[in-house]
C-alpha positions as CSV (number, residue, x, y, z in Angstrom):
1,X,24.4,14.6,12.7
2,X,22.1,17.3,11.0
3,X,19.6,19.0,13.2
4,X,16.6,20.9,12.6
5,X,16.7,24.5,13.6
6,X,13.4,26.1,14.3
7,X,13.3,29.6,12.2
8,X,12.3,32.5,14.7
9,X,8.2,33.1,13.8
10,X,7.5,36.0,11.0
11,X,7.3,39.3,12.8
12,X,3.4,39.6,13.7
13,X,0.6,41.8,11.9
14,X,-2.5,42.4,12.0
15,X,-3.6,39.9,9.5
16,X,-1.3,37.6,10.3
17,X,-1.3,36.9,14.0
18,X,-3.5,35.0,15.8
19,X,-5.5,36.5,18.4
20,X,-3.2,35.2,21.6
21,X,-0.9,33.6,20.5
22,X,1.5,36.4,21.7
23,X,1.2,35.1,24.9
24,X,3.5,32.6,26.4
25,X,2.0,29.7,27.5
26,X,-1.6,30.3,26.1
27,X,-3.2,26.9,25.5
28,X,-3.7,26.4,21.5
29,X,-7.3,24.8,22.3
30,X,-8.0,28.6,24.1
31,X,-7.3,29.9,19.9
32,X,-10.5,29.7,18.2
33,X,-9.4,28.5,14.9
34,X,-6.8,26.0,15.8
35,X,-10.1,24.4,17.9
36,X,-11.7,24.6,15.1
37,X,-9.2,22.2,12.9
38,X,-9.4,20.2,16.1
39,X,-12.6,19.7,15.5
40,X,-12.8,19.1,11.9
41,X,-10.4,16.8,12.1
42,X,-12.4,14.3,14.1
43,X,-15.3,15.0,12.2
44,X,-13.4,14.1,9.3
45,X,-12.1,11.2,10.8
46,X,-15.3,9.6,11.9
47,X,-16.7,10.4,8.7
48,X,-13.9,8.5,6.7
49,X,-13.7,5.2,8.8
50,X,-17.5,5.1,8.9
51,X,-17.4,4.8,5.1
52,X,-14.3,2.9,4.6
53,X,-16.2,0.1,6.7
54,X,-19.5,0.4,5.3
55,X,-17.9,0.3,1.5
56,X,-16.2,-2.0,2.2
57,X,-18.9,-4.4,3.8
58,X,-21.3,-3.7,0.9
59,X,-19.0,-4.5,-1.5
60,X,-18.7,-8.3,-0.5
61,X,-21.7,-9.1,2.1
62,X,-24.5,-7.2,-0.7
63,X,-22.6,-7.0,-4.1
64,X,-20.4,-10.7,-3.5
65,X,-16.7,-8.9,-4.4
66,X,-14.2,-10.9,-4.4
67,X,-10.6,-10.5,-2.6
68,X,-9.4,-8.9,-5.9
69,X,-12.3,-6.7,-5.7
70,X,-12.0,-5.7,-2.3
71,X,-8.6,-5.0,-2.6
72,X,-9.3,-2.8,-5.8
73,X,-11.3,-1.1,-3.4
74,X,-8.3,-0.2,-1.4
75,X,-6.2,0.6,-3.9
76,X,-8.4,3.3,-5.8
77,X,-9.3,5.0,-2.9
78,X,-5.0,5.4,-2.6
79,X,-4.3,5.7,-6.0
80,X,-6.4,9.2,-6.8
81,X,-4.2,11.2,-3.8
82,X,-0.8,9.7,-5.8
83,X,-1.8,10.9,-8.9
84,X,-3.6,14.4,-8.4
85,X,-1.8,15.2,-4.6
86,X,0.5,17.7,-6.8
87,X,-1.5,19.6,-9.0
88,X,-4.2,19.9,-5.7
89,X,-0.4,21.3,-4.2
90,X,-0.8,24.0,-6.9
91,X,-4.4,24.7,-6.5
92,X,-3.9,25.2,-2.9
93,X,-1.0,28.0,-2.8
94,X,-3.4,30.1,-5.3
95,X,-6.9,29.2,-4.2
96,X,-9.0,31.2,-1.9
97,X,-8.3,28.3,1.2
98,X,-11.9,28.3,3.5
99,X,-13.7,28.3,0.3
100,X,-11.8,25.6,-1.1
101,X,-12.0,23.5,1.9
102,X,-15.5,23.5,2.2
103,X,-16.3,23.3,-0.8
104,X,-13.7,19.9,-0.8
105,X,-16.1,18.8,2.3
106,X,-19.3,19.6,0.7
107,X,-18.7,17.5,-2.7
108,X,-17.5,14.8,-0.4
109,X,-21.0,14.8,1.4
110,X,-22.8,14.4,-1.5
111,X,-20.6,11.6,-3.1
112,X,-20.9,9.2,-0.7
113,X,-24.6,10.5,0.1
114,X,-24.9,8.8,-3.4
115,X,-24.6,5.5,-2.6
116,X,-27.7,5.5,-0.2
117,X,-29.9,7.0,-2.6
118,X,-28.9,4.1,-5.2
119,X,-29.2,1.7,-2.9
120,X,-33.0,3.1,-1.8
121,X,-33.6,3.3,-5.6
122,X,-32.3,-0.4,-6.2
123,X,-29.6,0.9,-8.6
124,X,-26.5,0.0,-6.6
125,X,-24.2,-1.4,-8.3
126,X,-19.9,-2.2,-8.1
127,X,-19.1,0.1,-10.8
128,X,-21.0,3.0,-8.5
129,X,-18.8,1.7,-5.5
130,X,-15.8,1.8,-7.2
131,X,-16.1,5.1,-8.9
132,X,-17.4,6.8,-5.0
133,X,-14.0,5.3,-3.5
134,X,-12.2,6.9,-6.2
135,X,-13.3,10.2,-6.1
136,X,-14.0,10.1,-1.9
137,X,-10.0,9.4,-2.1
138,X,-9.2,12.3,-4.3
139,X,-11.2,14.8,-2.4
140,X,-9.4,13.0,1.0
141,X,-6.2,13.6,-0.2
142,X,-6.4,17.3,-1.6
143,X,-8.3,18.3,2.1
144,X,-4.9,17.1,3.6
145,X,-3.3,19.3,1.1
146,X,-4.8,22.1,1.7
147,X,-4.9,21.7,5.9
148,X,-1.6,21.1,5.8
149,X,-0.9,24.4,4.3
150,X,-3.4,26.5,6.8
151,X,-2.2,25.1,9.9
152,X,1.7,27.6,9.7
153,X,-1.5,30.3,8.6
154,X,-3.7,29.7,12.2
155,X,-0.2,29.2,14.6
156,X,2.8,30.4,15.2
157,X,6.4,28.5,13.5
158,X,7.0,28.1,17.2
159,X,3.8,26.2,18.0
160,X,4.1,23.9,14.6
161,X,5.2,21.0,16.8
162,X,2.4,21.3,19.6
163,X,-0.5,22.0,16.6
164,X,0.6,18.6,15.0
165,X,0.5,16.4,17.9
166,X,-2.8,17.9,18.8
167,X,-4.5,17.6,15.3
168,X,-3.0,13.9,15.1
169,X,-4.7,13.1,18.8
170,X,-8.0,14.6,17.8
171,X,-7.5,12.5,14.3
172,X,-7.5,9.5,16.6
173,X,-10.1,10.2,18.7
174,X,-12.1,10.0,15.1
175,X,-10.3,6.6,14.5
176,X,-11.3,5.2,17.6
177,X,-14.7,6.1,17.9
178,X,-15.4,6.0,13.5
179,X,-15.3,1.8,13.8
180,X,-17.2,1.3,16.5
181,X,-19.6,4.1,15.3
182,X,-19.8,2.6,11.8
183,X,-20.2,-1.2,13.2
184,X,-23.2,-0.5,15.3
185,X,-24.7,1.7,12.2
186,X,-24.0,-1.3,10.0
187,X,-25.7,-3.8,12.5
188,X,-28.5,-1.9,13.4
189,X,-29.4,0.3,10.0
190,X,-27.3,-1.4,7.3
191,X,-24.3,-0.2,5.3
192,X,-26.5,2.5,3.3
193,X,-28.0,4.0,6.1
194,X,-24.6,4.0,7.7
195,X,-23.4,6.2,5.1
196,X,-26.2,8.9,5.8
197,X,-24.4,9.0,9.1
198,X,-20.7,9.6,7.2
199,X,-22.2,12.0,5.0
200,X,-23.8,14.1,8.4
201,X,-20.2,14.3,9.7
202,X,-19.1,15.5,6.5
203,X,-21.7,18.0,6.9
204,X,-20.3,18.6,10.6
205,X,-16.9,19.3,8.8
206,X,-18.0,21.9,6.6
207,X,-19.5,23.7,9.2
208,X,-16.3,23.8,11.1
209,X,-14.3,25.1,8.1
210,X,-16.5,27.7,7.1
211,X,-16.0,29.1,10.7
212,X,-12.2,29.4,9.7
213,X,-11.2,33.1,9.7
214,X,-11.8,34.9,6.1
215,X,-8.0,35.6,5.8
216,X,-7.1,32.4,5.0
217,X,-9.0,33.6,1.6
218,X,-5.8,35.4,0.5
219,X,-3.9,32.8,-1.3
220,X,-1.3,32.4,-0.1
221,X,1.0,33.1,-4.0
222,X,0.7,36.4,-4.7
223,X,-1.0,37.6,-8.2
224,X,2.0,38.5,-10.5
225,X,1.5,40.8,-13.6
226,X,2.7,37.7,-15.7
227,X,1.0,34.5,-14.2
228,X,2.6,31.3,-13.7
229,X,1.8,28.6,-15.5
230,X,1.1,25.0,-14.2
231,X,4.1,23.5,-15.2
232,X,6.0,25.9,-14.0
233,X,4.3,26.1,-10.3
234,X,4.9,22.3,-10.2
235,X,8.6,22.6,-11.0
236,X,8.8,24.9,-8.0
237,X,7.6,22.6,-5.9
238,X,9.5,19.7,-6.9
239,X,12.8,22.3,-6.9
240,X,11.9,22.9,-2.9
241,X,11.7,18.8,-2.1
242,X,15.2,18.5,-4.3
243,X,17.1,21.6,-2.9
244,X,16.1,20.4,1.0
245,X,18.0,16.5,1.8
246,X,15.7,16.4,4.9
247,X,12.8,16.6,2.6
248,X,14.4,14.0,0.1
249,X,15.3,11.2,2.3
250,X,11.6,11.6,3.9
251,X,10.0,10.9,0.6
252,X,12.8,8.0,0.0
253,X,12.0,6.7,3.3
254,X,8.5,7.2,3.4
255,X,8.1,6.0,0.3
256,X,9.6,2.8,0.4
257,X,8.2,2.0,3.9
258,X,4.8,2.2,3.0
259,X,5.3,0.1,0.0
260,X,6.2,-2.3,2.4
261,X,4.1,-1.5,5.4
262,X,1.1,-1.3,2.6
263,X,1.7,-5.1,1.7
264,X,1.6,-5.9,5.5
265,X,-1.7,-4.4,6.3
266,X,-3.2,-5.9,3.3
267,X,-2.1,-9.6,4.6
268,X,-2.5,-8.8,8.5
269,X,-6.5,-9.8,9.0
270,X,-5.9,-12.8,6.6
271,X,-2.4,-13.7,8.5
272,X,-4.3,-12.8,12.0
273,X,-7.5,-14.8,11.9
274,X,-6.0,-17.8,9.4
275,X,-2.6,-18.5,9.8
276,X,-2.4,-17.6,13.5
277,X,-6.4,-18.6,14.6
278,X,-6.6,-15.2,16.5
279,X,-10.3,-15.1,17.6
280,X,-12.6,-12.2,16.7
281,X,-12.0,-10.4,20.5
282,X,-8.5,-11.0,20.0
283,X,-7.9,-8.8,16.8
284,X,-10.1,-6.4,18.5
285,X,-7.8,-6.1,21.1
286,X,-5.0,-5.9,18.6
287,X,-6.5,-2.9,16.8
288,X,-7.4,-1.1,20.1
289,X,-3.5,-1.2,21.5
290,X,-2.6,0.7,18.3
291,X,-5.2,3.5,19.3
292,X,-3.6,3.1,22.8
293,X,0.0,3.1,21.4
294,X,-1.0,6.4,18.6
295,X,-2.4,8.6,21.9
296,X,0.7,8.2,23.4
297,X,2.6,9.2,20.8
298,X,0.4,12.5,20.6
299,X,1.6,13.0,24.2
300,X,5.1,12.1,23.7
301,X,5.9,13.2,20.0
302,X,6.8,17.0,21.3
303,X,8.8,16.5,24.1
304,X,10.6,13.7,22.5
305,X,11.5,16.1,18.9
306,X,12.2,18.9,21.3
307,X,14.9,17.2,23.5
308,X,16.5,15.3,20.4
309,X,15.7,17.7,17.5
310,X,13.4,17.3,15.2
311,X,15.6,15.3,12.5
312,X,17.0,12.8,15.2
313,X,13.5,11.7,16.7
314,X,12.3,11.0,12.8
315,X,15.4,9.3,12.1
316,X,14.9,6.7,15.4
317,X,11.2,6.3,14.9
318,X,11.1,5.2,11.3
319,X,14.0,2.3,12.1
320,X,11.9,1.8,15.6
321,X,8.7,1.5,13.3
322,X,10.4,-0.8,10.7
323,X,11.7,-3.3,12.9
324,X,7.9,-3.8,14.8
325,X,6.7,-5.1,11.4
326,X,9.0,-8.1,11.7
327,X,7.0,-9.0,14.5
328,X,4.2,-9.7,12.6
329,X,5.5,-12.6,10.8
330,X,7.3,-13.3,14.2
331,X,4.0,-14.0,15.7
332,X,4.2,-17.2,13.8
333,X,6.9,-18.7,15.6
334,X,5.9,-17.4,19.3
335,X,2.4,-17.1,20.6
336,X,0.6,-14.9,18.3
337,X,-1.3,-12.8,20.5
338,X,1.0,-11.2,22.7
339,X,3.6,-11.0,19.3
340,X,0.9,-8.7,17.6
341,X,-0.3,-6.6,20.7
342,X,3.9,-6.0,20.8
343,X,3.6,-5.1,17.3
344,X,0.6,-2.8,17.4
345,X,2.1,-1.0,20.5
346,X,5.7,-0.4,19.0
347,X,4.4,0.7,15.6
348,X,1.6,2.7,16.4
349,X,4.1,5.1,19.1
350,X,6.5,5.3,16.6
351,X,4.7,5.8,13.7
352,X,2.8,8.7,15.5
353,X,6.1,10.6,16.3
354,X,7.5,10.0,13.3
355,X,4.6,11.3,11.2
356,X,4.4,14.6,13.4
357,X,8.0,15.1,13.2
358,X,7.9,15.1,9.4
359,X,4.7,17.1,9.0
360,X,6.2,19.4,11.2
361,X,9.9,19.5,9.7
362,X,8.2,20.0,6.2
363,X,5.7,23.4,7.2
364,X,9.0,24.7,8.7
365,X,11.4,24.4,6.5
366,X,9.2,25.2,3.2
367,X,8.5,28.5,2.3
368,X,4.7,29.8,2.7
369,X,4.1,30.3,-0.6
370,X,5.0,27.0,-1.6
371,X,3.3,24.5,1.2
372,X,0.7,23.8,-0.3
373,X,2.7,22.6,-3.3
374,X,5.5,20.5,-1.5
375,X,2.8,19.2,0.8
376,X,1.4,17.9,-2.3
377,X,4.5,16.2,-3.9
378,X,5.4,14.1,-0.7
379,X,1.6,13.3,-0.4
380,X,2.2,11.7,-3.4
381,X,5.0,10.0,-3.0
382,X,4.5,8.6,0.1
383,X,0.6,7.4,-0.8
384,X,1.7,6.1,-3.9
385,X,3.3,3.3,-2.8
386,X,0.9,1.8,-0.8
387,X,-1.6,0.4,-3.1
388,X,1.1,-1.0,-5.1
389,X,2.9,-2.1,-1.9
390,X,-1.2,-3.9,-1.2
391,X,-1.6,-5.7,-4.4
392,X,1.8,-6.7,-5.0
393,X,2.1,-8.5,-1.4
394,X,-1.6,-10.2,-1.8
395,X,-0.2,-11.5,-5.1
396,X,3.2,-12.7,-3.6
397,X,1.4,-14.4,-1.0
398,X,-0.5,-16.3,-3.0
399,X,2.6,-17.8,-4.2
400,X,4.5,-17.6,-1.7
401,X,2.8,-17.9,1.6
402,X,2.1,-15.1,3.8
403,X,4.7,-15.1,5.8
404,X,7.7,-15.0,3.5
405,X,6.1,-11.8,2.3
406,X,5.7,-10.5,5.5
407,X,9.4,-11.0,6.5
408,X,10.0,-9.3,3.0
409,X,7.8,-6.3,3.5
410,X,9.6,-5.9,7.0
411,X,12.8,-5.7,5.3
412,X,11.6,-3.7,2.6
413,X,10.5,-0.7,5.7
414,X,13.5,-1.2,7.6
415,X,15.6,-0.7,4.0
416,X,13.6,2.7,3.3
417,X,13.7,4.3,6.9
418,X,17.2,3.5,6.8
419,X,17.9,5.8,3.7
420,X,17.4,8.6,6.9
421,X,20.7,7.7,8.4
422,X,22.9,7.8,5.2
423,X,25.8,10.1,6.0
């Protein structure tokens, strides 16, 4: 079985070193720009839960949308990072980074800053809700882009695995606190004014960012007398996720598990409160054991690829993360509470290892002029799928019930995460 060998770090410069990292055993939180990201990414995360919920809730409590139209919702916040994830790959490898970064966070501000100032003005309107989703997604998904390819710039090869579980844990601390956050704005202020609050952590984000040290300004492709052009530069990044078979079977099996795990989730809250008569505290509880379950993953995810290898622990979470899904349409046949707290724990600890294990596996085996370019083309791929994966199962189970397409979508995750195990 393939494992993952770790490539000894770059031999340290000036410009390229982080200040302590040369020392063993030196906490990453203790390096200024790593607890920076840190930071950013809870920001980030509280700012995008608080307006996925308020959208969301404007939508169909102000503007009456429909289950089409709240699912459209969904999709084109999903469908911009598919489409533009690898040109943003591009942009990334020759950009000037901090700038970019901010000036990602900044636009994002003022987008969804918009919607309060139509709603204030009486001008709000689907079309305005649909079209903020869509570009919020876009500027979502190039951020990642572009993070992805700073974080091998701020730590050493060495510490990639560490880095990842700690950005992922403060991305859940974001996730936990953004619903709760963006439900008592909601209640107490309304949906728009909520917003204002989303837009303030974007804010909060850019400030972070722009205290990112200025050499992540040199891009990271170096100016050649005769420049690349964009097909070209896209080429080479496809030509890194070909040449690497790790890299290929984790967009296969990414891929094809969130086309199934995206149908899931778009059924689970129907499924949960209608089929199986779960009571509001209930799927609370339910959606709180995956935050439980994710954190320990954050704590388990390095020692776990570190004793295994990096290839075998992403290999055993994704069919560990597949099989939890069939216990969604399970929960139908056994009492459904317990069956979906099982669920929620299983999947969210394997999904969290599995994630950081890829991330990681990808910034180490790509070279640095290219990350921000492959990080891009798996972005895409594995995003893709899941607005697809959404409206295709809400169709289905309006034909077919919800839980046939349940068990389907189950089968259709454990079929893709077993493309990792092909010989």
């Amino acid at each position: 079985m393939e494992q993952l060998p770790e490539p000894p770090p770059p031999p340290p410069t000036a410009r390229t070193r982080p200040a302590g990292t040369d020392r063993p055993g030196l906490l990453l939180l203790r390096h200024r720009p790593f607890a920076l990201l840190c930071g950013e990414q809870i920001a980030s995360s509280v700012g995008r839960q608080v307006t996925t919920l308020a959208l969301a809730l404007l939508a169909v409590t102000r503007l009456d949308a429909g289950p089409f139209g709240a699912s459209a919702l969904m999709a084109l916040s999903y469908l911009p990072g598919a489409l533009l994830s690898p040109f943003a790959g591009v942009l990334v490898d020759r950009a000037r980074l901090r700038d970019l970064t901010v000036l990602l966070t900044v636009l994002h501000m003022l987008v969804v800053g918009s919607v309060p100032l139509a709603a204030a003005l009486d001008g709000l309107g689907l079309p305005q809700l649909y079209l903020v989703a869509t570009v919020s997604g876009a500027l979502t998904s190039m951020l990642a882009v572009a993070l992805q390819a700073a974080l091998p710039r701020v730590v050493h090869s060495g510490q990639l695995l560490s880095a990842n579980s700690a950005l992922t844990g403060a991305r859940t601390t974001g996730q936990i606190g953004g619903p709760a956050l963006g439900g008592v704005l909601v209640a107490l202020t309304g949906a728009p004014t909520a917003l204002l609050a989303a837009g303030a952590a974007y804010g909060i984000e850019a400030l972070l960012l722009l205290a990112l040290p200025t050499t992540l300004n040199t891009p990271a492709q170096p100016r050649s007398s005769a420049p690349e052009s964009r097909t070209a530069a896209l080429r080479a990044g496809l030509d890194v996720v070909r040449g690497q078979q790790l890299l290929r079977r984790q967009v296969l099996a990414g891929a094809g598990f969130n086309l199934g795990g995206g149908a899931a989730d778009a059924l689970f809250v129907l499924y949960a409160t209608r089929d199986l008569g779960l009571p509001a505290w209930q799927l609370g509880t339910v959606y709180a054991t995956f935050s439980v379950a994710t954190v320990l993953g954050v704590l388990l995810a390095g020692r776990f690829a570190a004793t295994i290898g990096l290839a075998r622990a992403t290999r055993i979470c994704a069919v560990v993360a597949a099989l939890a899904i069939f216990l969604i349409p399970g929960a139908s046949l056994v009492p459904g509470f317990p069956a979906l707290l099982a669920y929620q724990f299983l999947f969210g600890l394997a999904a969290t290892v599995w994630a950081i294990s890829m991330t990681t596996t990808q910034q180490l085996i790509t070279p640095p002029e290219l990350r921000g370019r492959v990080a891009g083309v798996l972005q895409a791929a594995l995003i893709g799928t899941v607005p697809v994966g959404a409206l295709g199962g809400g169709a289905l189970a309006a034909w077919l019930g919800n839980v046939p397409v349940l068990t389907g979508a189950a089968t259709v995750a454990l079929l893709a995460a077993a493309c990792l195990w092909l010989p």
